[in-house]
N, C-alpha and C positions, 0 to 999 in steps of 0.2 A: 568404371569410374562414375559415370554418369548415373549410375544406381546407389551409389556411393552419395554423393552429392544431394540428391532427395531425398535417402534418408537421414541425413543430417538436415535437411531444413524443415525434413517433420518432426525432429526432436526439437528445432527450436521453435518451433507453433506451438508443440506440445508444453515445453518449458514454457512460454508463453502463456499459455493459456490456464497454467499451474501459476503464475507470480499472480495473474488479473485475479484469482480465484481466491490466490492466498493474500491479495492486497482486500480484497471485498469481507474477510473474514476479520481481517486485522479493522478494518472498520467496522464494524457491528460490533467489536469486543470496543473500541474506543465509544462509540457509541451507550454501550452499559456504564463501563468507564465514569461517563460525564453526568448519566444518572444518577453516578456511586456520590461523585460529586456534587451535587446539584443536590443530594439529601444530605449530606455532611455540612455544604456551607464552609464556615470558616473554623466546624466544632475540629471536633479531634478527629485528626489523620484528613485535613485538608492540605496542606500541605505534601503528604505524600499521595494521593490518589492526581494533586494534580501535576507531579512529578512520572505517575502512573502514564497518566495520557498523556504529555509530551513525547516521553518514551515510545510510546507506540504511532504517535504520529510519525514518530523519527524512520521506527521499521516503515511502516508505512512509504516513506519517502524515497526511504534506502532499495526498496522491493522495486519503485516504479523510475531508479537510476537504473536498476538493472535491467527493465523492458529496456529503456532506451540505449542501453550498451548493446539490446541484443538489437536495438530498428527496428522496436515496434513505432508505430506511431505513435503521437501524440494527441489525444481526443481536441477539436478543434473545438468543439462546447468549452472547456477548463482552460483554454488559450488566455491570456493574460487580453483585455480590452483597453488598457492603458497607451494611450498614442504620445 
């Protein structure tokens, strides 16, 4: 049982360490994204590029719901400073 138990909490370090990885990749692409943006302006396909990056902020967001379904922490740096 007890063998059991550890390797389920190494899958979830592991799955863990897979969202942090695939949340850092979803940023570099939102990051291009904004460049896409940033050279369009308001021409043609502003509108959907910045439809684009919403979107992927979204995964973004949806990716680091699920750390915290699994109990990772929450980086105390990104804590909200609002009292």
């Amino acid at each position: 049982m007890n063998e059991t138990v550890e390797q389920t909490k190494e899958e979830s370090t592991s799955a863990q360490q897979e969202i942090h990885t695939f949340r850092k990749e979803i940023d570099a692409v939102i990051q291009k994204a904004q460049k896409i943006q940033a050279a369009l302006g308001r021409g043609s396909g502003g509108r959907e590029i910045s439809l684009v990056v919403t979107k992927l902020q979204e995964g973004k967001m949806w990716a680091g719901k699920i750390l915290e379904a699994m109990g990772s922490p929450f980086p105390k740096e990104l804590a909200d400073k609002a009292e």
